[in-house]
OpenMM code with the backbone's topology and positions (N, CA, C; nanometers):
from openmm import Vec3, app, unit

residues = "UNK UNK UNK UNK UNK UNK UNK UNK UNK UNK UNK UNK UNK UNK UNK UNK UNK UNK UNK UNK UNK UNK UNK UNK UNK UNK UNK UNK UNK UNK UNK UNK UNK UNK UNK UNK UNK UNK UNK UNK UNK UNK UNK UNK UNK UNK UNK UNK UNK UNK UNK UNK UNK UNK UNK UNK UNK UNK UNK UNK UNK UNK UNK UNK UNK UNK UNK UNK UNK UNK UNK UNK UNK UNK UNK UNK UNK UNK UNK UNK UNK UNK UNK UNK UNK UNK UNK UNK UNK UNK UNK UNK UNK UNK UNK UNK UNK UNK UNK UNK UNK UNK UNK UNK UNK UNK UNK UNK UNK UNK UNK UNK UNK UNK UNK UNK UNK UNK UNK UNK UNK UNK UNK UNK UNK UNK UNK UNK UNK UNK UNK UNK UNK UNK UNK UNK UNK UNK UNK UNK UNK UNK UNK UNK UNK UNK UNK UNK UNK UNK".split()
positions = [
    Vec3(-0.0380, 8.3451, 1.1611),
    Vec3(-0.0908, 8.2182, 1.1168),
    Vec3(0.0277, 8.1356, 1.0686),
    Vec3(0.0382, 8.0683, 1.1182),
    Vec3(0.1517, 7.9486, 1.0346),
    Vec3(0.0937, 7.7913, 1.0120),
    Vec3(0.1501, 7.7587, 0.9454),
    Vec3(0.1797, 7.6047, 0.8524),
    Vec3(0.2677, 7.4880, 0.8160),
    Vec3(0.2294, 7.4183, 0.8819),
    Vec3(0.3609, 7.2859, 0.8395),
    Vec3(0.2484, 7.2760, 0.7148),
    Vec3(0.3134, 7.2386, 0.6149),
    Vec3(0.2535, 7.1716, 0.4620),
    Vec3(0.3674, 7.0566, 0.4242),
    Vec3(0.3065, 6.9562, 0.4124),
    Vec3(0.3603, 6.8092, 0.3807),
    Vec3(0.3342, 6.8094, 0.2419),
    Vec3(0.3895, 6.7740, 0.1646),
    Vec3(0.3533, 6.6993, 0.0301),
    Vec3(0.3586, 6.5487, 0.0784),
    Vec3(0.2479, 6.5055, 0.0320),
    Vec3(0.1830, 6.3726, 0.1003),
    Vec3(0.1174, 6.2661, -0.0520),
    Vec3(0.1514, 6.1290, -0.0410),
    Vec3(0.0551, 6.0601, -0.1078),
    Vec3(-0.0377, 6.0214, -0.1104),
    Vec3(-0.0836, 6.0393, 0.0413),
    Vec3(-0.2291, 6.0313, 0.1423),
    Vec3(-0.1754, 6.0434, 0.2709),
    Vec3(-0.2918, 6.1328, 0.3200),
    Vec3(-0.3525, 6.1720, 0.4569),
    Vec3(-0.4623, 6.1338, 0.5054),
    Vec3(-0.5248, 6.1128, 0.6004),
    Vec3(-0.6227, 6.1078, 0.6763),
    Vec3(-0.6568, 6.1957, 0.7713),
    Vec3(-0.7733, 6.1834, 0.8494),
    Vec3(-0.8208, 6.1863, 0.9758),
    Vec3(-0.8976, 6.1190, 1.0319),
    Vec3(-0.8421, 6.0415, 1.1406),
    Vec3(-0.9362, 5.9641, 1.2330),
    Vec3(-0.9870, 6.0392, 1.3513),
    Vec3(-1.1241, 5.9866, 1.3912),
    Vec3(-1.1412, 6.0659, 1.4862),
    Vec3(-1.2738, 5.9280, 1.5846),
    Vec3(-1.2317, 5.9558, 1.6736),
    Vec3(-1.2963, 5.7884, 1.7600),
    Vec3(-1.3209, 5.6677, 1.7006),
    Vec3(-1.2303, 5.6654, 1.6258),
    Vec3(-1.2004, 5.5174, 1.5309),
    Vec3(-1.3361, 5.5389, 1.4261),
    Vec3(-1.2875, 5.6506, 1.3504),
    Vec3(-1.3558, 5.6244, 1.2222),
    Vec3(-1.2978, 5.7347, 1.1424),
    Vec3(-1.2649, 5.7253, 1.0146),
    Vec3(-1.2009, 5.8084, 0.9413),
    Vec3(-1.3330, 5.9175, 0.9106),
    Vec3(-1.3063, 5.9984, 0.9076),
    Vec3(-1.3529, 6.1330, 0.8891),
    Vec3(-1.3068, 6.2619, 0.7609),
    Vec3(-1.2169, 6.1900, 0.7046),
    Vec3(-1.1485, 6.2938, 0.6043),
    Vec3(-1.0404, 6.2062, 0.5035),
    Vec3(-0.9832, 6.1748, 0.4349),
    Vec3(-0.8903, 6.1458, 0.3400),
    Vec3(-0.8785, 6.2067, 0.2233),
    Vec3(-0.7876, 6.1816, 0.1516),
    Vec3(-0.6924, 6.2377, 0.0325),
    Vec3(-0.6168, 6.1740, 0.0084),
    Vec3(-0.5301, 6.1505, -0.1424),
    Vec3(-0.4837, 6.0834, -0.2244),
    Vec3(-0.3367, 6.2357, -0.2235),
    Vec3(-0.2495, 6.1982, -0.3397),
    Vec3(-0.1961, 6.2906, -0.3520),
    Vec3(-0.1961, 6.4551, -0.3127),
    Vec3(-0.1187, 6.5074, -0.2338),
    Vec3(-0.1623, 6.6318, -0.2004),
    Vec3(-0.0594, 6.7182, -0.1273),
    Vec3(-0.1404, 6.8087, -0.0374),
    Vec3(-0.0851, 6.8483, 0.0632),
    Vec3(-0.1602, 6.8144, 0.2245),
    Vec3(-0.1150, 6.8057, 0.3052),
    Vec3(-0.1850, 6.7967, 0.4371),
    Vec3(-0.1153, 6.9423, 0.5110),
    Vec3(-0.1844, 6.9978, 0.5717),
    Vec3(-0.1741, 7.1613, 0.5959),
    Vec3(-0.2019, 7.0932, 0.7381),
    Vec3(-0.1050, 7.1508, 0.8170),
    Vec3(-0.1251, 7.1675, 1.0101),
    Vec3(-0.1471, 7.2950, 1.0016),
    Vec3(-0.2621, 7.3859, 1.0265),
    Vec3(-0.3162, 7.4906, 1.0416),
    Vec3(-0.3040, 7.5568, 1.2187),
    Vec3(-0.1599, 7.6483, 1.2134),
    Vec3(-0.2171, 7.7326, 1.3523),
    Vec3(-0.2227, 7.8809, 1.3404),
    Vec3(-0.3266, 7.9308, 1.4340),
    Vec3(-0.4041, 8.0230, 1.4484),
    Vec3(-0.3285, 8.0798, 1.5834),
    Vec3(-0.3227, 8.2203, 1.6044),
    Vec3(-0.3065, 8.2865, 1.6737),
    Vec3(-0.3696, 8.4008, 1.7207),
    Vec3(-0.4008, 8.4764, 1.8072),
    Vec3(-0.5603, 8.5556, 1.8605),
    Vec3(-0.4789, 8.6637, 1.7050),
    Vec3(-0.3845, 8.7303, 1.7001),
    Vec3(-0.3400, 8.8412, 1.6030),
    Vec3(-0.3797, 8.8382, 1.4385),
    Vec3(-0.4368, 8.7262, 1.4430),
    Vec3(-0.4096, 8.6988, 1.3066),
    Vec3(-0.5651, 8.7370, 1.2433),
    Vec3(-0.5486, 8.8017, 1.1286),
    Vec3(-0.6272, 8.8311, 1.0497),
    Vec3(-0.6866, 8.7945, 0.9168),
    Vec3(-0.7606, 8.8596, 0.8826),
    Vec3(-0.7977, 8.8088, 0.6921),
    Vec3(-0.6546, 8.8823, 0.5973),
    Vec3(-0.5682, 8.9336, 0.6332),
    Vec3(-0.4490, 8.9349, 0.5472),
    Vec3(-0.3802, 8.8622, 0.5832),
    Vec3(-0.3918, 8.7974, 0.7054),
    Vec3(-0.2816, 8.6492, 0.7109),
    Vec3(-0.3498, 8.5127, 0.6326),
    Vec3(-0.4686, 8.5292, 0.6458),
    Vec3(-0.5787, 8.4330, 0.5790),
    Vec3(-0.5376, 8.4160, 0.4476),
    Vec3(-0.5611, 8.5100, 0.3814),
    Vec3(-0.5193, 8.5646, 0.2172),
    Vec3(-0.3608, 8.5192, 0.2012),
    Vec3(-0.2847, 8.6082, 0.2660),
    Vec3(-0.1559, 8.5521, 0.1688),
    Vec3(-0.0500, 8.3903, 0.2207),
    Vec3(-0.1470, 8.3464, 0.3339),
    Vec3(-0.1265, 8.1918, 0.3627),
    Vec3(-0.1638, 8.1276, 0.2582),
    Vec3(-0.3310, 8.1470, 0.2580),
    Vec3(-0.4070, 8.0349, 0.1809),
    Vec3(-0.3145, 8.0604, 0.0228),
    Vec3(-0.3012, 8.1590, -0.0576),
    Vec3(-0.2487, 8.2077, -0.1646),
    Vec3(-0.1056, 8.1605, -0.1811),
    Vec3(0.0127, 8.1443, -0.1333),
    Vec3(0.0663, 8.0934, -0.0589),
    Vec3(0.1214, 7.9429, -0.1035),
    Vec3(0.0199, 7.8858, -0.0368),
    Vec3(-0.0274, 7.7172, -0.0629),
    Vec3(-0.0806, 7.7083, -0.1551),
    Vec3(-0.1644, 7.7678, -0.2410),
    Vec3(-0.2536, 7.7091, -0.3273),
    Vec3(-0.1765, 7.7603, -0.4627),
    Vec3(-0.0375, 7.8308, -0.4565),
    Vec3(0.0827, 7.8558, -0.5714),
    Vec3(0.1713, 7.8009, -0.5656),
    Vec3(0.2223, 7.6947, -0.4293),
    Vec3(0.3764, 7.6665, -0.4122),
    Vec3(0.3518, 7.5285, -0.5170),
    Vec3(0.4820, 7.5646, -0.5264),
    Vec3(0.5135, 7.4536, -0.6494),
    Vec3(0.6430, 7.3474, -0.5943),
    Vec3(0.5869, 7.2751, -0.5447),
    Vec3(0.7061, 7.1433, -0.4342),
    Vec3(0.6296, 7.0074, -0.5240),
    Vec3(0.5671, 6.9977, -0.6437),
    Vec3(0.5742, 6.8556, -0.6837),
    Vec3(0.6817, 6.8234, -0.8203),
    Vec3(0.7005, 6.7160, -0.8147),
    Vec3(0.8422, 6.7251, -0.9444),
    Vec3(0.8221, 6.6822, -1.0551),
    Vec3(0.8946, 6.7373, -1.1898),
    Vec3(0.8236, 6.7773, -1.3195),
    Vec3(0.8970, 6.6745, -1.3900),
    Vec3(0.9423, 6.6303, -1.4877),
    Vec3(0.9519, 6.5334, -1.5783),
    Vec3(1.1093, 6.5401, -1.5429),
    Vec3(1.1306, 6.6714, -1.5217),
    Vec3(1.3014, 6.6470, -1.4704),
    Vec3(1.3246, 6.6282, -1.3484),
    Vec3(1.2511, 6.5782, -1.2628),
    Vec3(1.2772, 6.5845, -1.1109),
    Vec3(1.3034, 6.6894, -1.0631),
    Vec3(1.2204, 6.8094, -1.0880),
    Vec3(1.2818, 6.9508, -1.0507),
    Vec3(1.1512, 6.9874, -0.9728),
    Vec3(1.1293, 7.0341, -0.8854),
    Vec3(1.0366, 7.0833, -0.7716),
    Vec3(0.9574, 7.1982, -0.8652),
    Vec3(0.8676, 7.1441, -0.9607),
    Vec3(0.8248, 7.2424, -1.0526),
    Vec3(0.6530, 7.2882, -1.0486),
    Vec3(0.6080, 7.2161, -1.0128),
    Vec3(0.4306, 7.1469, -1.0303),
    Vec3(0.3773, 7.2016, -0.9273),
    Vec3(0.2788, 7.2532, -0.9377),
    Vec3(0.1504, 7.3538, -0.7990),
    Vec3(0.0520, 7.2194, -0.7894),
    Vec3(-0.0077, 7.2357, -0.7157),
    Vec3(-0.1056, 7.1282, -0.6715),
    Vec3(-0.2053, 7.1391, -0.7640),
    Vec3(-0.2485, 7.2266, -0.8611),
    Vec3(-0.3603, 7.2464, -0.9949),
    Vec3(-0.2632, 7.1810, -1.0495),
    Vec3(-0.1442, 7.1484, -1.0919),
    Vec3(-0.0999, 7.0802, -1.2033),
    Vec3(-0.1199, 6.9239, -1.1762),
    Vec3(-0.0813, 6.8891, -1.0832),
    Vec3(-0.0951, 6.7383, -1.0631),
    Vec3(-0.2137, 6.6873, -1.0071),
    Vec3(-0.2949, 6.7890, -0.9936),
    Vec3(-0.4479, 6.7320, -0.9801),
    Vec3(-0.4854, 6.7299, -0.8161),
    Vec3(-0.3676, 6.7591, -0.7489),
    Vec3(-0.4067, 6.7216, -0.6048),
    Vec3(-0.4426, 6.7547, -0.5100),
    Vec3(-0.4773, 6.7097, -0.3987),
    Vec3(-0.6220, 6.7675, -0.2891),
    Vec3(-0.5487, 6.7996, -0.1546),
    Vec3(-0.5947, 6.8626, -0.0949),
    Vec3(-0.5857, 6.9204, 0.0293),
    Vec3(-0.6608, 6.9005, 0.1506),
    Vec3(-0.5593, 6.8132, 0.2828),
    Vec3(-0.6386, 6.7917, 0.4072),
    Vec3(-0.6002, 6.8780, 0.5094),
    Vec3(-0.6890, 7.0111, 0.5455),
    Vec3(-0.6131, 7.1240, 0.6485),
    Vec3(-0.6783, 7.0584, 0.7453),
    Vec3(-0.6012, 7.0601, 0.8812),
    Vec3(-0.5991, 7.0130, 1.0322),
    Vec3(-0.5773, 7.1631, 1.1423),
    Vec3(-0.6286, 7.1572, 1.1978),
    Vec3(-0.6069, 7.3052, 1.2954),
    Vec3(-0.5115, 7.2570, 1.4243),
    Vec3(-0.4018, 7.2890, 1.4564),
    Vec3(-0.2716, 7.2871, 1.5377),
    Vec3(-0.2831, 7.4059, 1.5980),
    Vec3(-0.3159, 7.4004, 1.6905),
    Vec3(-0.2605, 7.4746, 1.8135),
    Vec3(-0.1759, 7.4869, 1.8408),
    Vec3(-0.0784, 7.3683, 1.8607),
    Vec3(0.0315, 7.3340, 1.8938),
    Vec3(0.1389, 7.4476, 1.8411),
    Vec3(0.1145, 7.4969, 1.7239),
    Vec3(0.2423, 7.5580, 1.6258),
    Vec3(0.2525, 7.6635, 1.6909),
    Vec3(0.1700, 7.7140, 1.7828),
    Vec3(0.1843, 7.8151, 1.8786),
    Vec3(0.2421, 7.7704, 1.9956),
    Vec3(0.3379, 7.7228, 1.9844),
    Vec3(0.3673, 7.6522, 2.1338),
    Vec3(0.4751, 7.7018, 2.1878),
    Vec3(0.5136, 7.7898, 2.3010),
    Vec3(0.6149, 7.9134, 2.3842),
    Vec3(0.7026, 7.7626, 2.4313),
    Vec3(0.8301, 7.7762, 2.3545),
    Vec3(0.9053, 7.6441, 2.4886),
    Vec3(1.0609, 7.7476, 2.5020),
    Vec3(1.0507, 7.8576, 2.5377),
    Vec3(1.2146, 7.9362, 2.5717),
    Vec3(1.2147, 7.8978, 2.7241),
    Vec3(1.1024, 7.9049, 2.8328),
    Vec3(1.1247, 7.8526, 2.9105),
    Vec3(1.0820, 7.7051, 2.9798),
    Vec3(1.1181, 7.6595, 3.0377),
    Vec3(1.1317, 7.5263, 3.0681),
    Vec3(1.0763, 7.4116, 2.9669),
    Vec3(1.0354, 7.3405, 3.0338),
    Vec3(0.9948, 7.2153, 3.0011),
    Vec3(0.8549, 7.2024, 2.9435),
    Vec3(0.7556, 7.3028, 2.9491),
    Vec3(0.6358, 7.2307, 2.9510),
    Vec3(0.5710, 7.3753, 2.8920),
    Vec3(0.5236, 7.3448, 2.7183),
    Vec3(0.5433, 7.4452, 2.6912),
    Vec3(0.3716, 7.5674, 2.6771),
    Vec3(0.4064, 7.6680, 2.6787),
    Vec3(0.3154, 7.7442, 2.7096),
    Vec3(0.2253, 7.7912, 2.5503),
    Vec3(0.1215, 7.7710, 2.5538),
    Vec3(0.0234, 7.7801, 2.4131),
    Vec3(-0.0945, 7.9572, 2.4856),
    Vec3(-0.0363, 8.0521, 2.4991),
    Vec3(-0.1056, 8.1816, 2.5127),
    Vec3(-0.0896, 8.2576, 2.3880),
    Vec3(-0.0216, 8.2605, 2.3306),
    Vec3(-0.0078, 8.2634, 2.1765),
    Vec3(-0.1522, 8.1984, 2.0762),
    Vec3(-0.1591, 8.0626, 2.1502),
    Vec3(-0.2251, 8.0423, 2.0356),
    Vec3(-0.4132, 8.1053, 2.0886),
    Vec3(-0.4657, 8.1168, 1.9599),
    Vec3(-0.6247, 8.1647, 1.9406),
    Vec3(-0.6831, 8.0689, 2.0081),
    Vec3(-0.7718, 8.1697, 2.1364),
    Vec3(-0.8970, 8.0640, 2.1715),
    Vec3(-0.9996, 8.0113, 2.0490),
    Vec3(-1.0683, 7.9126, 2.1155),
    Vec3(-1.1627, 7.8494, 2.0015),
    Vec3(-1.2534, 7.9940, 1.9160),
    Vec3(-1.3174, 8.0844, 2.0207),
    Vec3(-1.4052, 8.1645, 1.9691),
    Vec3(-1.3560, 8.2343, 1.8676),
    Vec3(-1.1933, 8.2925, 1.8779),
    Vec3(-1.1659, 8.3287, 1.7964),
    Vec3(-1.0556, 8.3126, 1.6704),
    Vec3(-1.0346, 8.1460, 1.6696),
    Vec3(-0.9934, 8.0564, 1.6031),
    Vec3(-1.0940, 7.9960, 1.5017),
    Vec3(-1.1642, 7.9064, 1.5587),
    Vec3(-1.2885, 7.8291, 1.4798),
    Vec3(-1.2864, 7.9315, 1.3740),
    Vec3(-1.3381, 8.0608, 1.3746),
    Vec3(-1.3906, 8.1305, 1.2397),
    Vec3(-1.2795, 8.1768, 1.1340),
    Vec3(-1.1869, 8.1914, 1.2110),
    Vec3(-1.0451, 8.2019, 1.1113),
    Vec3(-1.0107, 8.1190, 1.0183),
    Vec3(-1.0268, 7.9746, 1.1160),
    Vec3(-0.9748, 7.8054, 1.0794),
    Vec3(-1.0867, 7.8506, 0.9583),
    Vec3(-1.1973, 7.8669, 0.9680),
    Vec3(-1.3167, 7.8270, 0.8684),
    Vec3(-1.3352, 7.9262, 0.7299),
    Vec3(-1.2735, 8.0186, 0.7738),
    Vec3(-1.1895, 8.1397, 0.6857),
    Vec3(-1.1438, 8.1022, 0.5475),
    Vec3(-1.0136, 8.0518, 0.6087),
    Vec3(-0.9307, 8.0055, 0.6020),
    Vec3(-0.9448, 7.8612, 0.5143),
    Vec3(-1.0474, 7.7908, 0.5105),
    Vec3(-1.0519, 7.6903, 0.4309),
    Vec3(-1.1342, 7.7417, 0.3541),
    Vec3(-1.2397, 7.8311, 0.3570),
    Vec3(-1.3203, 7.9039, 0.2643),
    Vec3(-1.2284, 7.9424, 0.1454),
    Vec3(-1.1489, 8.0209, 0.1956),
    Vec3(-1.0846, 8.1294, 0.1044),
    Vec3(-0.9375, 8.0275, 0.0061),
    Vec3(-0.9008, 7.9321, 0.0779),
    Vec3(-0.8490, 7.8304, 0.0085),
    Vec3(-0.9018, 7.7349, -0.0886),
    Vec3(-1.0062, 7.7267, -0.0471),
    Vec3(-1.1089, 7.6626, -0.1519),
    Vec3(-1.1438, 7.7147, -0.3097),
    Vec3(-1.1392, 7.8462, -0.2487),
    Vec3(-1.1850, 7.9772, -0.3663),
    Vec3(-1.0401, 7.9379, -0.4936),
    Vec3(-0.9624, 7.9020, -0.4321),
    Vec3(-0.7888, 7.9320, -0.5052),
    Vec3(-0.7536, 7.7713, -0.5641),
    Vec3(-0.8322, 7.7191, -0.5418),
    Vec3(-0.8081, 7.5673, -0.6307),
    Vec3(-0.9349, 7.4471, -0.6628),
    Vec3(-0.9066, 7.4040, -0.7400),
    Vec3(-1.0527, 7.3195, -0.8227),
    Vec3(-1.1036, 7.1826, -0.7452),
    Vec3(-1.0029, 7.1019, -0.6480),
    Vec3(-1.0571, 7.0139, -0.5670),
    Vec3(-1.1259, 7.0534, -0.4393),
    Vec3(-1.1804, 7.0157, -0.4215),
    Vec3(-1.2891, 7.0505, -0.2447),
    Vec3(-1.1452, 7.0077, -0.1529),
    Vec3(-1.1489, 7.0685, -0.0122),
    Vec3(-1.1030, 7.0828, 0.0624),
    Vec3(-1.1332, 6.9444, 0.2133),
    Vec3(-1.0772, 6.9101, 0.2456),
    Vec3(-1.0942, 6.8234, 0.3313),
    Vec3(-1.0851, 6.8839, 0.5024),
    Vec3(-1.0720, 6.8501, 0.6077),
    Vec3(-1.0648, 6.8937, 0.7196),
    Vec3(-1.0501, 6.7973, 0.8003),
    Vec3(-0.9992, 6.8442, 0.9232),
    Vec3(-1.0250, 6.7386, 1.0533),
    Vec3(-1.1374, 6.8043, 1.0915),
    Vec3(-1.1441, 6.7499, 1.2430),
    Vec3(-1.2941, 6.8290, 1.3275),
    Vec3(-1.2134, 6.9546, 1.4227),
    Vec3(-1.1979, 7.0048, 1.4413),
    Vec3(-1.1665, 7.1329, 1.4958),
    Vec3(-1.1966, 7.0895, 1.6055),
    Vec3(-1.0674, 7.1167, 1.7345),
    Vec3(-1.0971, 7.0694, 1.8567),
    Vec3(-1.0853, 6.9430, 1.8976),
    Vec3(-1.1267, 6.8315, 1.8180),
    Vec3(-1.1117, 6.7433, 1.8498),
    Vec3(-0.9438, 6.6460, 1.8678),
    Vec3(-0.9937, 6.5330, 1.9281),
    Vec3(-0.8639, 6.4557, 1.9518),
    Vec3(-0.8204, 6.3718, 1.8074),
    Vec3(-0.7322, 6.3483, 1.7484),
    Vec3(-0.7551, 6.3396, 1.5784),
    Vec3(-0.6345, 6.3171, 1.5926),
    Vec3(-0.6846, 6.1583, 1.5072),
    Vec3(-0.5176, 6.0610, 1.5017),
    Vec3(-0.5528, 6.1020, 1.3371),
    Vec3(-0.3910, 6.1808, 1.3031),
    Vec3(-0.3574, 6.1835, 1.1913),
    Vec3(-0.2356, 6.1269, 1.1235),
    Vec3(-0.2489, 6.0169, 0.9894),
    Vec3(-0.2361, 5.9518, 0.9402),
    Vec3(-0.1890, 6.0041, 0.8078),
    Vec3(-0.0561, 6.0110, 0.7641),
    Vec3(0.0161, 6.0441, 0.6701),
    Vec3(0.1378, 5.9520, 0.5889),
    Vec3(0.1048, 5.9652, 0.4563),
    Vec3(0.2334, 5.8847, 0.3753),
    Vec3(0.3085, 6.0242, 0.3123),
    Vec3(0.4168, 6.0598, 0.4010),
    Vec3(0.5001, 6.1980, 0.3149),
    Vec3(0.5757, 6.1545, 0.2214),
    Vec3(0.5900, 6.2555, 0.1198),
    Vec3(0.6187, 6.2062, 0.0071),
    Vec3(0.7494, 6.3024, -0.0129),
    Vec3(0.8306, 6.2162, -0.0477),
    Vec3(1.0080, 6.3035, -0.0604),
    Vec3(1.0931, 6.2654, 0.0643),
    Vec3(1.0823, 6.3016, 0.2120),
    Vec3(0.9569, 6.3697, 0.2385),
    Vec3(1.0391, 6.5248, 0.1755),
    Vec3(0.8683, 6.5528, 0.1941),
    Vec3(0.9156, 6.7263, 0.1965),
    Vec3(0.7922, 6.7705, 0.2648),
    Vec3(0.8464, 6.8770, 0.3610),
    Vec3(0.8071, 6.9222, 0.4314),
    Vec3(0.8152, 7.1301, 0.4545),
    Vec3(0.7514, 7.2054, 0.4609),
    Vec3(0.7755, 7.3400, 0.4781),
    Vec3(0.6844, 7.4349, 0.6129),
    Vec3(0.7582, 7.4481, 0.6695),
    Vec3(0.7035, 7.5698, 0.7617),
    Vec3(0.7122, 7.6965, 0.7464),
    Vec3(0.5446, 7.7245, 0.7369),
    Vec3(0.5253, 7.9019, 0.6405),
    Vec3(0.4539, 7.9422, 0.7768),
    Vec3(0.4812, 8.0870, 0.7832),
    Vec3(0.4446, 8.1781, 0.8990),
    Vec3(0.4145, 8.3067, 0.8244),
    Vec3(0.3116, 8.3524, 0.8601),
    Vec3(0.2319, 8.4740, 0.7749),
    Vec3(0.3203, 8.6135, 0.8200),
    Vec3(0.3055, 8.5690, 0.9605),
    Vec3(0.3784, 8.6777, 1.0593),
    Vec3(0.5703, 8.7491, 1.0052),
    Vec3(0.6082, 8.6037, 0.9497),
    Vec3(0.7283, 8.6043, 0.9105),
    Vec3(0.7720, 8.4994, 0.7826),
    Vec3(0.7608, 8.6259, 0.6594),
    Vec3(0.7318, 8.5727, 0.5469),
    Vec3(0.8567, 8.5654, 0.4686),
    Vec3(0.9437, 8.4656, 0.4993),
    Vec3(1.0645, 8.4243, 0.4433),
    Vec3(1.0253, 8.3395, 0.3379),
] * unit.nanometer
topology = app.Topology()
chain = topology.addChain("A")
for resn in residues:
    res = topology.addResidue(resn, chain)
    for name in ("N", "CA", "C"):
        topology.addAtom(name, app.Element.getBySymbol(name[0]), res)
């Protein structure tokens, strides 16, 4: 399972010209799924995110978890982060989880994130085509991989 996580001042999701999801201060989570991945990648992702501490404290020091500054969470499901490009041009997604056995992970996965912090959880639509709409903040940006937990 891996994660781009933005610290963001707002996110969205549009989806056939109508917003469908927003948030104020936060994180916006690109959520990808892979057929391997399990409820212990679920667990120490969501856990993970809902402890990192990337907002900045009275000293400008990367100190603050998202319970400290109050802020909300928009997870999006990416396929994409599974994306094979060693060979050529045009890159190969067999890596990533079909829907059947994605969808329930993705839904997992925001369940069990939910459980780990006090604001409700936002989403895109799963599957769908979804113009997403971000103000990054710093920026700062992190790519977490369950598989490979640096």
């Amino acid at each position: 399972m891996r994660a781009i996580l933005q610290r963001v001042k707002e996110a969205s999701v549009t989806v056939d010209g109508e917003i469908v999801s927003k948030i104020g201060t936060g994180f916006l989570v690109l959520l990808g799924i892979e057929a391997e991945d399990n409820q212990e990648d679920i667990e120490w992702l969501s856990g993970k995110i809902a402890r990192m501490r990337i907002f900045s404290d009275a000293t400008d020091a990367m100190n603050l978890s998202l319970e400290d500054v109050g802020g909300e969470i928009l997870v999006v499901s990416q396929f994409t982060l599974h994306a094979g490009t060693k060979k050529g041009n045009r890159p190969s997604f067999i890596k990533a989880a079909r829907p059947e056995i994605a969808i329930p992970l993705y839904e997992t996965f925001v369940n069990e994130l939910s459980t780990l912090i006090s604001t409700p959880i936002q989403t895109g639509v799963f599957g769908a085509m979804m113009d997403v709409a971000l103000v990054n903040d710093g920026p700062v940006t992190l790519f977490i991989d369950s598989k490979n937990k640096e």
